[in-house]
C-alpha positions as CSV (number, residue, x, y, z in Angstrom):
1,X,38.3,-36.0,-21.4
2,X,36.8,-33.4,-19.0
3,X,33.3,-34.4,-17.3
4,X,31.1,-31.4,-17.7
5,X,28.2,-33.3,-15.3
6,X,28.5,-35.7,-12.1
7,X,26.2,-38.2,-12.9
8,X,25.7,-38.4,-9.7
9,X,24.7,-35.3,-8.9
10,X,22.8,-35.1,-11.9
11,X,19.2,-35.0,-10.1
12,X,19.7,-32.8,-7.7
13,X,20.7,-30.2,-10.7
14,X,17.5,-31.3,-12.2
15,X,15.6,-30.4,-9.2
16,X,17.2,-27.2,-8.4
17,X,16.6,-26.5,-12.5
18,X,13.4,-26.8,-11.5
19,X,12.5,-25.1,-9.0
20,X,14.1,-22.4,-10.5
21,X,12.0,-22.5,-13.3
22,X,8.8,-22.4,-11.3
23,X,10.3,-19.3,-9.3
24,X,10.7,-17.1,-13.1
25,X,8.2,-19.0,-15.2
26,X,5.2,-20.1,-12.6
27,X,2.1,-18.8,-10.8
28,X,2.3,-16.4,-7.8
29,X,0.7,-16.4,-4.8
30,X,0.0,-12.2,-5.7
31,X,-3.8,-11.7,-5.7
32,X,-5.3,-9.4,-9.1
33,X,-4.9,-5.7,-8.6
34,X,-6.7,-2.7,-9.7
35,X,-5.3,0.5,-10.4
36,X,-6.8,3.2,-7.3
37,X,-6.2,7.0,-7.5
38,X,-8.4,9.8,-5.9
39,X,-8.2,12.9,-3.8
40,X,-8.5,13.4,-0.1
41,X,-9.5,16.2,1.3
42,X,-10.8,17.4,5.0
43,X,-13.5,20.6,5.2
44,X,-13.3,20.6,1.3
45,X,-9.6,21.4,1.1
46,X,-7.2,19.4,0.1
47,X,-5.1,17.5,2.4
48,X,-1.5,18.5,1.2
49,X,0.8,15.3,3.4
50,X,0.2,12.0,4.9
51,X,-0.7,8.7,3.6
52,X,-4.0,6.4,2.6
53,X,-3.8,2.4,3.4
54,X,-6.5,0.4,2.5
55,X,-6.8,-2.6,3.9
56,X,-8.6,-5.8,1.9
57,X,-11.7,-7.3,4.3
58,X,-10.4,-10.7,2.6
59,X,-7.3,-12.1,2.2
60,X,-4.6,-10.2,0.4
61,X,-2.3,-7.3,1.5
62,X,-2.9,-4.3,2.0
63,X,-2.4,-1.5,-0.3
64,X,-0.7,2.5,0.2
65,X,0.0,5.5,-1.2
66,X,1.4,9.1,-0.5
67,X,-0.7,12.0,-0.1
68,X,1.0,15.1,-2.5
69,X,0.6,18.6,-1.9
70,X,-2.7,18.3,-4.3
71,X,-4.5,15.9,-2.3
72,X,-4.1,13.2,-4.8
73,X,-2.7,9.8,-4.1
74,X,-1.9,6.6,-6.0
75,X,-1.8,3.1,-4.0
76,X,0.8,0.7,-4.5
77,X,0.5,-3.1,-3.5
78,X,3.1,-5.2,-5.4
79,X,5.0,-2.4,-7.5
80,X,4.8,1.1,-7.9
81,X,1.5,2.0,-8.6
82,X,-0.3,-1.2,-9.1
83,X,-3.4,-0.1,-7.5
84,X,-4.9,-2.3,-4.7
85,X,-6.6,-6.1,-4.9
86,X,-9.5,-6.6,-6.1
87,X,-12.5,-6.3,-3.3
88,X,-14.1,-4.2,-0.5
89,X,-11.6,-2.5,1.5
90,X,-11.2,-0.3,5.1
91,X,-9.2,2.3,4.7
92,X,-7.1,4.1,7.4
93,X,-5.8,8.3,6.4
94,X,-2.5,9.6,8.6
95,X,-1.9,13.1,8.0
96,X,0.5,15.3,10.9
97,X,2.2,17.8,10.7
98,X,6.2,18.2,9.7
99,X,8.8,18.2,13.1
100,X,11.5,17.3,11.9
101,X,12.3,21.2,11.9
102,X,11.7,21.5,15.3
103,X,14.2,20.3,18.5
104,X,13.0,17.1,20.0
105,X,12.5,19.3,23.4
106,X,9.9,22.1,21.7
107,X,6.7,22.4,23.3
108,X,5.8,22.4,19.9
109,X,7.2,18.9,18.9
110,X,5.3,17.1,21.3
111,X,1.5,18.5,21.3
112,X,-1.1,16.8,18.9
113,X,0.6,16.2,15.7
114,X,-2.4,15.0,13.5
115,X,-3.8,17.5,10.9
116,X,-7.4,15.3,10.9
117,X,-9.4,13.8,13.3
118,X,-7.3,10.7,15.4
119,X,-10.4,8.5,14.4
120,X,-9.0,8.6,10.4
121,X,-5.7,7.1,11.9
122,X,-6.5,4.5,14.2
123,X,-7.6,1.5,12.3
124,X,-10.1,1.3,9.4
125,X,-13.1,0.6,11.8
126,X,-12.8,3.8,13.8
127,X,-12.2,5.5,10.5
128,X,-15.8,4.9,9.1
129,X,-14.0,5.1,5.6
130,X,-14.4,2.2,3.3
131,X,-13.7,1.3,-0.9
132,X,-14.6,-0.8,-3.3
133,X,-11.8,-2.3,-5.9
134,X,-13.1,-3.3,-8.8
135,X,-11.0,-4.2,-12.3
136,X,-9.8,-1.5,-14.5
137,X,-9.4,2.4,-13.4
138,X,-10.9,3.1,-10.2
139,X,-10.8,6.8,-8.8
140,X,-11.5,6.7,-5.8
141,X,-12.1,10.1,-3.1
142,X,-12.4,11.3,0.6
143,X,-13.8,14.4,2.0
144,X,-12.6,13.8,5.7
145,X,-14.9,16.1,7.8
């Protein structure tokens, strides 16, 4: 007769049954999100590239999304389009403009790149910009100046 189990072995499957179960079936260490959309724009138009990052005051990680054409973003924390924990947040804009076009030795390749003030780009305390998450829908919008 053919032994399906090693009694022997038989806790160690149990454990590792286990801790697979609690891997697929038990609580995560991901904090609540919040859905976050809005628009961005600098001098009233629209910024049309870059990214938004906002970053939680508390613990928890931080959240982005890409700036379309539009001006309108989505954030993403966990998965695509989750939105960004719940909570106050700083919140850090990066929009330069496209060089990939251009030969790494162009004059024009290597002066200021940024389309917004550097302050918008350097960390969310020089920015000045700041959100609050709260549950459900939150639309959320920056005129850069």
């Amino acid at each position: 007769m053919i032994r399906l189990f090693n009694v022997k072995l038989m806790p160690v499957f149990i454990c590792l049954l286990l801790v697979l179960l609690t891997g697929c079936f038990g609580g995560s260490d991901q904090l609540e999100t919040a859905e976050v959309h809005g628009k961005i724009t600098y001098k009233g138009e629209p910024l049309t590239m870059g990214s938004v990052t906002f970053i939680p005051e508390g613990p928890g990680k931080a959240a982005a999304g890409e700036i379309r054409e539009d001006g309108t973003y989505t954030l993403t924390t966990y998965s695509k389009g989750d939105g960004a924990t719940i909570g106050k947040h700083g919140v850090m804009v990066i929009s330069e403009r496209d060089t990939s076009e251009l030969p790494a030795e162009s004059a024009e390749a290597n002066v200021d790149l940024s389309l917004i003030p550097e302050k918008y780009s350097m960390s969310p305390k020089t920015s000045g910009l700041t959100a609050e998450v709260k549950a459900g829908d939150n639309e959320i919008n920056f005129d850069l100046e």
